[in-house]
C-alpha positions in Angstrom: -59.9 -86.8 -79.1 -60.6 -83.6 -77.2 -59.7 -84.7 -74.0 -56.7 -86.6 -75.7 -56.0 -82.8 -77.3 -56.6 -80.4 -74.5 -54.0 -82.8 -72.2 -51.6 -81.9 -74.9 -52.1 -78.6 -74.5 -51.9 -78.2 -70.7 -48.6 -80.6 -70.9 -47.3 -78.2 -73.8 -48.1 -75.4 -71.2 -47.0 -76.7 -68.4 -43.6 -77.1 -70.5 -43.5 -74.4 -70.9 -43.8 -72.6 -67.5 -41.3 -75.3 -66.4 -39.0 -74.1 -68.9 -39.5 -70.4 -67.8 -39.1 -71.4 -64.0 -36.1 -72.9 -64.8 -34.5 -70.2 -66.5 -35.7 -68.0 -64.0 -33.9 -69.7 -61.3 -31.2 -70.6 -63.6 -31.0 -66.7 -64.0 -31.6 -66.0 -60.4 -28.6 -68.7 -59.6 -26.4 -66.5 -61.8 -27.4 -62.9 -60.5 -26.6 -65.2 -56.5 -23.6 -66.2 -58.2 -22.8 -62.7 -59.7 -24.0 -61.1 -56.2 -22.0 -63.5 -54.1 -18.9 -62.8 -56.6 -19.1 -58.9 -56.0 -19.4 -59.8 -52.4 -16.4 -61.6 -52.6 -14.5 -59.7 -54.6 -15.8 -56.9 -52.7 -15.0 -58.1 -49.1 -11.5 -59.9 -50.2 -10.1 -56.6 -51.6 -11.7 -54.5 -48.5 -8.4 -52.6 -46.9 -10.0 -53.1 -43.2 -10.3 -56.6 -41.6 -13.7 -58.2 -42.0 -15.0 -61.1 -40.1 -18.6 -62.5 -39.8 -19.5 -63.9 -36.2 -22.0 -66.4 -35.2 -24.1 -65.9 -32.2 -21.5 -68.6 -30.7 -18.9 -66.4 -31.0 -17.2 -68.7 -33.8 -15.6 -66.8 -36.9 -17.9 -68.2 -39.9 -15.6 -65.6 -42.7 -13.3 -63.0 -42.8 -11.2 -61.5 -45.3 -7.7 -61.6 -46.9 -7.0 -58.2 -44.7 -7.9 -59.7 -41.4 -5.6 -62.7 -42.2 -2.9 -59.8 -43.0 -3.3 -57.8 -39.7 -3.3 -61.2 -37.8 -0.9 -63.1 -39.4 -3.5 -66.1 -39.7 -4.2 -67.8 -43.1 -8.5 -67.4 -43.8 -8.0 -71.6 -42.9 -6.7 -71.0 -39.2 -8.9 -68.3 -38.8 -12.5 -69.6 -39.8 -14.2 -71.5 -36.9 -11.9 -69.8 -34.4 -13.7 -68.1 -31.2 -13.7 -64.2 -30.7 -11.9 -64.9 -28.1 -9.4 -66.5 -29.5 -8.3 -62.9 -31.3 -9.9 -60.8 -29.0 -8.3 -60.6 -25.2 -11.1 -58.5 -24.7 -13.9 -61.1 -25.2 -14.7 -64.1 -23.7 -16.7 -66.4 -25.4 -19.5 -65.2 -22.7 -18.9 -61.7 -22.7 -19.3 -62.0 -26.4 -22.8 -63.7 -25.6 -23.6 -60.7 -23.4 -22.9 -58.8 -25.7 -24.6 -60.4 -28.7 -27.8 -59.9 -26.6 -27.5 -56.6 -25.6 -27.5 -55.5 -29.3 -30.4 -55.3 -31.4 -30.7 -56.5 -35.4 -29.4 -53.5 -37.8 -27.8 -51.5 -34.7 -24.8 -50.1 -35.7 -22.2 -50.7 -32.5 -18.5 -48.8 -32.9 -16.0 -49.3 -30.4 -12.5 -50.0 -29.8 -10.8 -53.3 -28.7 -7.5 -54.7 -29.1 -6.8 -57.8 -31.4 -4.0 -60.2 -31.3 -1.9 -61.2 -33.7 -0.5 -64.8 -34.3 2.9 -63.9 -32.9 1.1 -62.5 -30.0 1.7 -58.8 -30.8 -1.4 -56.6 -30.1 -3.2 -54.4 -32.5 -5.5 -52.1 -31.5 -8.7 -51.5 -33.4 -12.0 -49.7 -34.0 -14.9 -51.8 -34.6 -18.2 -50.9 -37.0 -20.4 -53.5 -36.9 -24.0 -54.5 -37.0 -26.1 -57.7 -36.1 -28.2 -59.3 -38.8 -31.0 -62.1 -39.8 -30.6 -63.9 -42.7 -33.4 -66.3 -43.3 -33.1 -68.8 -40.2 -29.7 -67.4 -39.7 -28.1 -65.0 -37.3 -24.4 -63.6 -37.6 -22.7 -60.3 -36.5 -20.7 -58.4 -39.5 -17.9 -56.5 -37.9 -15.1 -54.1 -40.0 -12.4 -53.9 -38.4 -10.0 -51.0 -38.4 -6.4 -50.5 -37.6 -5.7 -47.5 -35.1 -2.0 -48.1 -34.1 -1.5 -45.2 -35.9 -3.9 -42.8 -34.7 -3.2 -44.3 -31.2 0.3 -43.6 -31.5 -0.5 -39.7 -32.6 -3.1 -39.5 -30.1 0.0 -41.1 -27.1 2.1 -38.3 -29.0 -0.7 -35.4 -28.2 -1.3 -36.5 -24.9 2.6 -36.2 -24.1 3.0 -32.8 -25.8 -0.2 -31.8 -23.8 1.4 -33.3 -20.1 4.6 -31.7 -21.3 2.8 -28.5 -22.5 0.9 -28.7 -19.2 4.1 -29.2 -17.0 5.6 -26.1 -18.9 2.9 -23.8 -18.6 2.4 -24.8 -15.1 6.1 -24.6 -14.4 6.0 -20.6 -15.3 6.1 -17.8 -13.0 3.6 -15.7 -15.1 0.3 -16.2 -15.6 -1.3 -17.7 -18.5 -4.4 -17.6 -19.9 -6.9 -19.2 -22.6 -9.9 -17.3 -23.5 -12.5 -17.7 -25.1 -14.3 -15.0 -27.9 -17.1 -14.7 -25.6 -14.3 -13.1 -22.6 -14.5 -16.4 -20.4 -11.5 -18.2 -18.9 -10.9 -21.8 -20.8 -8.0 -22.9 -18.9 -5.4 -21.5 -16.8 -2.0 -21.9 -15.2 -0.6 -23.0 -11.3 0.8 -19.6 -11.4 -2.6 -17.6 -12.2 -4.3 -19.3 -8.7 -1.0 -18.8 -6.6 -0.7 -15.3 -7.9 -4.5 -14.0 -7.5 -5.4 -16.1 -4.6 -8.7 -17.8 -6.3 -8.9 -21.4 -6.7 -8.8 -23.0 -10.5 -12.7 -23.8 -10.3 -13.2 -20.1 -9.1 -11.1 -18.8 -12.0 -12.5 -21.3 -14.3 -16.3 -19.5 -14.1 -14.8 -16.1 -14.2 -13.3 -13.9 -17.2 -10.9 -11.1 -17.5 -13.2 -8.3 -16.3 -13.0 -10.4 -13.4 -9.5 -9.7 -12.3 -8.8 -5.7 -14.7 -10.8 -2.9 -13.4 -10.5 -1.2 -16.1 -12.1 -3.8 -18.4 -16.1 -4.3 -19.1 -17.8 -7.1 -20.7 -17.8 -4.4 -23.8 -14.6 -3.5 -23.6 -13.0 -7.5 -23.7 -15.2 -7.6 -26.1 -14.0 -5.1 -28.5 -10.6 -6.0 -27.6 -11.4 -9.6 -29.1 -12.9 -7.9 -32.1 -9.9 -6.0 -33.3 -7.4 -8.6 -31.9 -4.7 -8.9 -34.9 -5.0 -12.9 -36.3 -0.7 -12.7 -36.8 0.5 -10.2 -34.1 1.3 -10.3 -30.3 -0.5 -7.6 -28.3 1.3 -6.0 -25.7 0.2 -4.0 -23.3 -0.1 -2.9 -19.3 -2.5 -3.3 -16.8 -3.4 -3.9 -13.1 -4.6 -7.5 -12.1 -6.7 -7.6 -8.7 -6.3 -10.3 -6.6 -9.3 -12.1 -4.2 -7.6 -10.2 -1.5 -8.1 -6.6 -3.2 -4.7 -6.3 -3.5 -3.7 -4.3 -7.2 -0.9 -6.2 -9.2 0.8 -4.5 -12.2 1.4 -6.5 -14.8 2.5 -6.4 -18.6 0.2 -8.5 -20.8 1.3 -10.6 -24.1 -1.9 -11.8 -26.3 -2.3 -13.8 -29.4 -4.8 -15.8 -31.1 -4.2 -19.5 -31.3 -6.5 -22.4 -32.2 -7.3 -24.4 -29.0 -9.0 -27.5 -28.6 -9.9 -26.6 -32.4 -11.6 -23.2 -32.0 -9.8 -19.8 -32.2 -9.0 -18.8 -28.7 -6.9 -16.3 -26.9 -3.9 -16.9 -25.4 -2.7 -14.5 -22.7 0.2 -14.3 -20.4 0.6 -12.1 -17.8 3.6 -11.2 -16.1 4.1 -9.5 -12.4 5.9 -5.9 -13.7 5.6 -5.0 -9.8 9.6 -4.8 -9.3 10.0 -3.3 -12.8 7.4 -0.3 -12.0 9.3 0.3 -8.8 12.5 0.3 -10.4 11.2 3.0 -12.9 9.5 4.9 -9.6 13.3 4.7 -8.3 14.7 6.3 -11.1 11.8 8.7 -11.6 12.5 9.7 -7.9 16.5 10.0 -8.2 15.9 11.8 -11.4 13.6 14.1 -9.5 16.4 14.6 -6.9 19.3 15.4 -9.2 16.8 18.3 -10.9 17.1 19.7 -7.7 20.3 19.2 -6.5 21.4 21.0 -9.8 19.8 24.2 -8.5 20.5 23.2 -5.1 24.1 22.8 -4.7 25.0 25.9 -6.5 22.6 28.1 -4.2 24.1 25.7 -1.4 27.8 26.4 -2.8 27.5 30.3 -2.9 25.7 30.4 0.5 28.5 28.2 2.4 31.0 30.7 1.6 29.3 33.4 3.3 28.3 31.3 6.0 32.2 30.4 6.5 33.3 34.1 6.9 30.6 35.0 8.9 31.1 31.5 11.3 34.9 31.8 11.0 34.8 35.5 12.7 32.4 34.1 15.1 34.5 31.9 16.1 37.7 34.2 16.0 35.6 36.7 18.4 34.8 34.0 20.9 38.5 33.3 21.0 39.4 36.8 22.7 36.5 37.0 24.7 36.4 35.3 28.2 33.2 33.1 28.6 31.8 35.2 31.7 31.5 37.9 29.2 28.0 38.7 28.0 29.0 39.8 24.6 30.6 35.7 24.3 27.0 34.4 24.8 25.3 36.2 22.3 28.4 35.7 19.7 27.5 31.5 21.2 24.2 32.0 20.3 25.0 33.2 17.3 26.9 30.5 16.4 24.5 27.7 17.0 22.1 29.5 14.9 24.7 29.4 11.7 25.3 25.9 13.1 21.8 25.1 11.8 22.4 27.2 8.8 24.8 25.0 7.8 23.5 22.1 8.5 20.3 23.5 5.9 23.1 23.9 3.3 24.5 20.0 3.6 20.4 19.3 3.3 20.8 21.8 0.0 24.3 20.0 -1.2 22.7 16.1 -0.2 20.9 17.0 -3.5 23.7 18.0 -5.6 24.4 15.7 -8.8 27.5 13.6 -8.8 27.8 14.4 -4.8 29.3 11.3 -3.0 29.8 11.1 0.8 33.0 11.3 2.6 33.2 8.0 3.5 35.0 6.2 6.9 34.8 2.7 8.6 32.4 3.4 11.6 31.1 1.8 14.7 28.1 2.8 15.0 26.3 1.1 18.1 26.4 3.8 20.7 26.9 7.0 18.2 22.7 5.9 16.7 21.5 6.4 20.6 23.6 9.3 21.2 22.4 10.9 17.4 18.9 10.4 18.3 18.9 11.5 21.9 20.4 14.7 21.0 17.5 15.3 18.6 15.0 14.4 21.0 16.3 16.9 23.6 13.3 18.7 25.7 10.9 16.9 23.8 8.2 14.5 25.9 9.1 11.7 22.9 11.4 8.7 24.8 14.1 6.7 23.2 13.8 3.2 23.6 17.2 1.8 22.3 17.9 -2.2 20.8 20.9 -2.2 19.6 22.8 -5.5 18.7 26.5 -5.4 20.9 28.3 -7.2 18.1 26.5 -4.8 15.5 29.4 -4.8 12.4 30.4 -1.7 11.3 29.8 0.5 8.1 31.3 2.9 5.2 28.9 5.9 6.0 30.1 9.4 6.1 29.7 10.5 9.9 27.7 13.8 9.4 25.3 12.8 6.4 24.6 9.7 9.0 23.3 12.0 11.7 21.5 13.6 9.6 19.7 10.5 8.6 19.0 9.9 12.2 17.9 13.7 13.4 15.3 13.4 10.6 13.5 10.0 10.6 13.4 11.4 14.8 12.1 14.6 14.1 9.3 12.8 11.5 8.4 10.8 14.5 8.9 12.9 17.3 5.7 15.5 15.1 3.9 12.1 14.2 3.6 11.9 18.6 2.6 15.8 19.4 1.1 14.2 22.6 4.4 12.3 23.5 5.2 9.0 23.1 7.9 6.1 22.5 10.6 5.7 19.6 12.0 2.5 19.1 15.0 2.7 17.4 17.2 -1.0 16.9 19.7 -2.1 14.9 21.0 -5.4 14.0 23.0 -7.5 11.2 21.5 -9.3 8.8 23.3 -11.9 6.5 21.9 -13.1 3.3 23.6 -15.4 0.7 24.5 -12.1 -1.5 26.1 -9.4 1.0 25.9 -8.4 4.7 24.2 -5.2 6.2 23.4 -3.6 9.2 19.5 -3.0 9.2 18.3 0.1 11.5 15.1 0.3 12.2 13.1 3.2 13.2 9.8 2.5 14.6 7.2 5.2 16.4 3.3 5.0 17.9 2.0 8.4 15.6 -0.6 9.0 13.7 0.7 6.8 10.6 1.0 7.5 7.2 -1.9 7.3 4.8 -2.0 4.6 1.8 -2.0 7.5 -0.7 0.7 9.0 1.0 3.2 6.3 1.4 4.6 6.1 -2.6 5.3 9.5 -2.3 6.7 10.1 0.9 10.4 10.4 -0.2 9.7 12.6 -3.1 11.4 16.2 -2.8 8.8 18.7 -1.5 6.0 16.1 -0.4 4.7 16.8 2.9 1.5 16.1 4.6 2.0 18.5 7.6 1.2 22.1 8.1 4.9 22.8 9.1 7.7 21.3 7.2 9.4 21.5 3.9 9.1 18.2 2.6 12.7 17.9 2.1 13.7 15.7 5.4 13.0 12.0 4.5 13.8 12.9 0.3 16.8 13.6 1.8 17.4 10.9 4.1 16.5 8.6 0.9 19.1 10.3 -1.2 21.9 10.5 1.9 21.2 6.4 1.7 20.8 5.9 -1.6 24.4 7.0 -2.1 25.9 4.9 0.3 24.5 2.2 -1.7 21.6 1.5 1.1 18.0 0.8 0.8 15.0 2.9 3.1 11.6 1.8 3.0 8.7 2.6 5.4 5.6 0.9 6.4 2.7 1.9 8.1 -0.8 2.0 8.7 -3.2 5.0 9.8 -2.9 5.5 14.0 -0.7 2.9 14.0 2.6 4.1 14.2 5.5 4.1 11.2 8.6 1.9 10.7 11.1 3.3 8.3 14.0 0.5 7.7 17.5 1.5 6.6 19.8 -1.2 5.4 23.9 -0.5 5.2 26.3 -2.7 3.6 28.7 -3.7 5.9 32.4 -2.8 5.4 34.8 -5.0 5.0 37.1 -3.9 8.5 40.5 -5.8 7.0 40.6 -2.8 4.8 40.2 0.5 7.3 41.2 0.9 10.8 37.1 1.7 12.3 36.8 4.9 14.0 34.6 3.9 17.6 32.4 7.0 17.2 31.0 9.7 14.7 32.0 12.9 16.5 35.2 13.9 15.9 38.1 14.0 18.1 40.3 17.2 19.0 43.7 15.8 19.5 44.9 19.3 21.7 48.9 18.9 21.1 49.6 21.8 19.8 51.8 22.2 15.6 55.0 24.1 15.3 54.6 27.0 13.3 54.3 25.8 9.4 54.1 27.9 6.0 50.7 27.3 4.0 49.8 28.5 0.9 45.6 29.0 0.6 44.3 29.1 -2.8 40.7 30.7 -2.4 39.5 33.3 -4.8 36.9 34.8 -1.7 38.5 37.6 -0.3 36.9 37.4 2.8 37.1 33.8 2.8 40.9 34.0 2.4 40.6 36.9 5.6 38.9 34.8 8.0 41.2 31.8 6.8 44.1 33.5 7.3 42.9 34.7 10.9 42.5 31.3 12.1 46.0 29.6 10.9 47.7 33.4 11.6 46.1 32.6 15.4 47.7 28.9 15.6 51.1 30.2 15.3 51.4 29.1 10.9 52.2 31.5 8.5 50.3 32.1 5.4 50.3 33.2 1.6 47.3 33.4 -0.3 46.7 33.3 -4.1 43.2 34.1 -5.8 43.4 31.6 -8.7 45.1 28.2 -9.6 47.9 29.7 -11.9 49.3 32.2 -9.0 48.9 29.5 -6.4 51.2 27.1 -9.0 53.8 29.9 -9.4 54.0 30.9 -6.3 54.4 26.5 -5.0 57.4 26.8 -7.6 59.2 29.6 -6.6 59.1 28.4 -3.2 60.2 25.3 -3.6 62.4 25.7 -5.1 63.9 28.6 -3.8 63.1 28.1 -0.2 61.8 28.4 2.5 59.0 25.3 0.8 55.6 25.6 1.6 54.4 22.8 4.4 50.7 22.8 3.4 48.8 23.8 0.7 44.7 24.7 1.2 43.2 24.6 -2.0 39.4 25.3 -2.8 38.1 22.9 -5.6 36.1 26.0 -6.9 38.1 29.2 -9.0 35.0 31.5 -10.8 37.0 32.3 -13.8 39.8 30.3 -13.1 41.7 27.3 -12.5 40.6 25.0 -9.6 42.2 23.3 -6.9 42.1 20.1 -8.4 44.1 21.1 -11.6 46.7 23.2 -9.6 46.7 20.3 -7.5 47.9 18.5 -10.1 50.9 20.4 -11.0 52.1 21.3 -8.0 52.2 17.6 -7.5 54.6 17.6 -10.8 56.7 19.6 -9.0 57.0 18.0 -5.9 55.5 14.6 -5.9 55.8 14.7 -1.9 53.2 17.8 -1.7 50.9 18.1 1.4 47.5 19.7 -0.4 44.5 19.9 1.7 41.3 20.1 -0.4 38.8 22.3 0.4 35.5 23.5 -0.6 31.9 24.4 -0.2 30.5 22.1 -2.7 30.8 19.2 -0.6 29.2 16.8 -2.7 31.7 17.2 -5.7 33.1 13.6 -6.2 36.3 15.2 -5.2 35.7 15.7 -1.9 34.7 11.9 -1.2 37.9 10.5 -3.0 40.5 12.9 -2.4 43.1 10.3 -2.0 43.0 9.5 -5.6 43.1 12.7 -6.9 46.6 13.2 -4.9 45.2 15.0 -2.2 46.6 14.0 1.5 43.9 15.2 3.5 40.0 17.3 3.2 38.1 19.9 5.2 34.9 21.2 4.2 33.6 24.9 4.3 32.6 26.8 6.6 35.7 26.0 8.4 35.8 25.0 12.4 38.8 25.8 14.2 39.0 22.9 15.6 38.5 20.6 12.4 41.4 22.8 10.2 43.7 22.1 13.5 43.1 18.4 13.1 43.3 17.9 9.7 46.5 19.7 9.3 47.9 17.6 12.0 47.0 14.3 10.0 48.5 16.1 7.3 51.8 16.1 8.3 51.9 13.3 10.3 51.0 11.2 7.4 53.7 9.2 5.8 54.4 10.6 1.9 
């Protein structure tokens, strides 16, 4: 009965645990099926593709994403190779790749998938290898990048495009960092400074400013305004040691996502010599406004003292002592002048008196007068076919007696000057370049920027006026001087002359002036000259060439007395009228009148001021004809001739 009992019992027990086992596993069945649900559920609605891979390479399960991306339905897909989706894996580059991965290592990499219509997708794979039980499988989420790839094929053109742009500038441009180092640079930034990119690429901007320290970019970063451009000027050295100026542009930007400076640098070298041009011409006028008024007043002394000269010389034989000391006299106001023209070169507004010249033998026979009983030679180059220029004779010569007296004191112990000339052609105009070149002492670098500034000399004897002048002489016939040199090495200053145009002016073979000797019948002039002595030493030398003359001290009187003649008789042939009345009415307003009333006058302009506008375009103020104070015999002879052989 006991036994019979306790068998009961351990059966009722037994039972029991069976019946709590199977509600166990009946539970643990639901939370698989529950789990396996959320897994499901989980996986089906996941927006990236999902597939499971055996270690065959066969797809075992995916999801309804993967079949959406593909264009495969989850039947076609499952027991398909990797392969079969994946151009980039083989079944055995899959199997390579299976073993070179370990269990829970997470891979991520990027392939390209193919669709079912053959389109390719491209894709980043997450995925990690796992053991399940006696089972092996790879879980792999797949994500589509078409977009980002597009966006990233987008940056990389703006970048190339960016890059060709950048590149394609003729400034420099810059990225730098906050710590002052280079980040990246432009083609322009090694062709310009002469370092390679690498070289640039390890260096900073204190590398290439002088006047910046690691401090100093620093600072400069600091206070760097987020939302303005910084502008500003400095000088760039290049490997070579040469000094470029240069105007800088800064901003911040964000660069390869950190705040960066961007900098662009542009070459201001032709701008700053522009502004040294001006600085220089304005320099020039300041004292040509003093000058040509000192000038002015001085050249009408000069022309009654070298008019009575002349006068005397005239009675005198030549064998007479007292006719050599009145010579000598004259070649010493002969350079008195000639310091006055220097004076009046200056003056503002002053044009030269312009004519077509052929200059080829008149440069050689310029210089070699100026090099008279020196122990300096000329060696001459002159091109035979050289064309010819618009150049005003005299200011010319004087161009020429200066750059040879600079070189003939650059050679105290002798020596050789070079002087050629030749025509040069470019696709914007045609010149004549001259080119002066000597074996002296050189110029130093310090000197060179200054050398045509008024009043800059370097020598013990001089008045620093002779090349200033010879720049401003050029300057207004729309020419260019420069000079180069280097210490004992000689100098080469280079003039360059436009080139006239020879349909429209008849070219004059030489700069001196011819004395046609056939002699004018008596005429009746008029001079209009408020200088009495002026009108005195005038009067002697058209009184002695047979003329006969009335004077009149200011514009009005010259006007009424033009009138009455006319028309009253006997006319006046010739009118002399100085541009220049004190207190009065000019020559170029009486001019004007007498014009009015007889539109066939002959009025010869005349004056002391040489560089009044006037005087270089007489024509088109009515004038027939122009002769510039202090008077030559000879000159007033010719021009009066011209005068009234000119048609009206």
């Amino acid at each position: 009965m006991n036994d019979d009992n306790k068998t009961k019992e351990q059966l009722v027990a037994e039972l029991q645990a069976i019946r709590r086992r199977v509600a166990e596993l009946e539970q643990a069945d639901q939370a698989l099926k529950t789990s396996e649900e959320k897994y499901r559920q989980l996986v089906d609605t996941a927006s990236d593709a999902i597939y499971i891979v055996s270690e065959d390479g066969l797809i075992i399960d995916t999801n309804e994403s993967a079949c959406a991306a593909l264009g495969w339905t989850k039947k076609e897909l499952i027991g398909k190779t990797i392969s079969d989706i994946d151009p980039n894996f083989s079944v055995e580059k899959f199997k390579r790749f299976w073993e070179s991965i370990g269990f829970d290592q997470q891979e991520i990499f990027e392939t390209t998938h193919q669709k079912k219509n053959g389109a390719l997708l491209p894709v980043e794979i997450s995925g990690k290898k796992y053991k399940l039980a006696d089972t092996t499988f790879y879980y792999g989420i797949a994500r589509d990048i078409a977009e980002r790839k597009q966006v990233e094929q987008e940056l990389r053109e703006s970048e190339e495009k960016y890059r060709a742009l950048v590149n394609g500038m003729r400034d420099t441009v810059w990225v730098i960092d906050f710590d002052g180092n280079f980040v990246d640079i432009n083609s322009a930034a090694v062709e310009i400074l002469g370092y390679s990119r690498e070289e640039l690429l390890t260096m900073g901007p204190v590398d290439i400013d002088a006047a910046l320290d690691a401090a100093a970019i620093k600072q400069l970063i600091k206070e760097m305004p987020s939302d303005e451009i910084q502008i500003f000027e400095t000088l760039h050295t290049t490997k070579d040691g040469r000094q470029i100026p240069v105007e800088i542009q800064s901003c911040l930007i964000k660069y390869q996502g950190a705040r960066m400076i961007l900098s662009i640098a542009r070459d201001i070298t032709d701008r700053k010599q522009a502004e040294a041009e001006r600085l220089k011409l304005k320099k020039l006028e300041s004292v040509g406004m003093l000058a040509g008024g000192i000038a002015h007043d001085f050249n009408n002394l000069l022309t009654a003292v070298f008019g009575n000269i002349e006068m005397a010389k005239m009675f005198l034989s030549p064998d007479q002592k007292s006719y050599h000391f009145l010579e000598s006299a004259g070649r010493s106001m002969e350079s008195a002048t000639n310091l006055t023209k220097q004076l009046l070169t200056f003056a503002k507004g002053g044009d030269p008196i312009k004519e077509t010249l052929s200059i080829g033998e008149a440069l050689i026979e310029m210089a070699q007068f100026s090099l008279r009983g020196s122990n300096v030679k000329l060696h001459p180059n002159i091109a035979s076919d050289l064309w010819p220029v618009e150049a005003d004779k005299g200011q010319l010569s004087q161009v020429i007696s200066n750059l040879v007296i600079n070189a003939q004191q650059a050679m105290p112990d002798g020596g050789i000057i070079t002087l050629s000339a030749a025509n040069i052609e470019t696709s914007e105009s045609r010149y004549v370049q001259i080119t002066m070149q000597d074996e002296g002492i050189g110029i130093a670098p310090q000197y060179l920027d200054r050398i045509f500034d008024p009043y800059f000399t370097s020598k013990q004897k001089g008045s620093g006026l002779g090349l200033a002048i010879t720049h401003s002489i050029i300057s207004k016939h729309n020419g260019a001087i420069t000079v180069d040199s280097k210490l004992n090495q000689g100098a080469i200053f280079t003039i360059r002359l436009p080139a006239a145009d020879v349909a429209k002016k008849a070219i004059s073979d030489n700069l001196s002036s011819e004395i046609d000797s056939e002699p004018v019948s008596a005429i009746h002039i008029l001079v209009l000259d408020d200088e009495v002595m002026i009108r005195d030493v005038l009067g002697a030398m058209l009184g002695t060439m047979g003329h006969i003359v009335t004077y009149a001290a200011d514009g009005q009187e010259a006007i009424a007395k033009y009138r009455e003649a006319y028309q009253n008789g006997p006319a006046y042939d010739v009118v002399i009228a100085d541009l220049t009345i004190a207190g009065g009415m000019g020559g170029q307003a009486a001019a004007q009148e007498m014009i009015k009333i007889n539109p066939r006058a002959k009025i010869i302009v005349s004056s002391g001021y040489t560089t009044d506008p006037v005087m270089a375009n007489y024509e088109a103020y009515g004038f027939k004809g122009v002769v510039a104070k202090p008077y030559h015999f000879a000159d007033l002879q010719k021009v009066i001739r011209q005068v009234l052989n000119a048609s009206s």
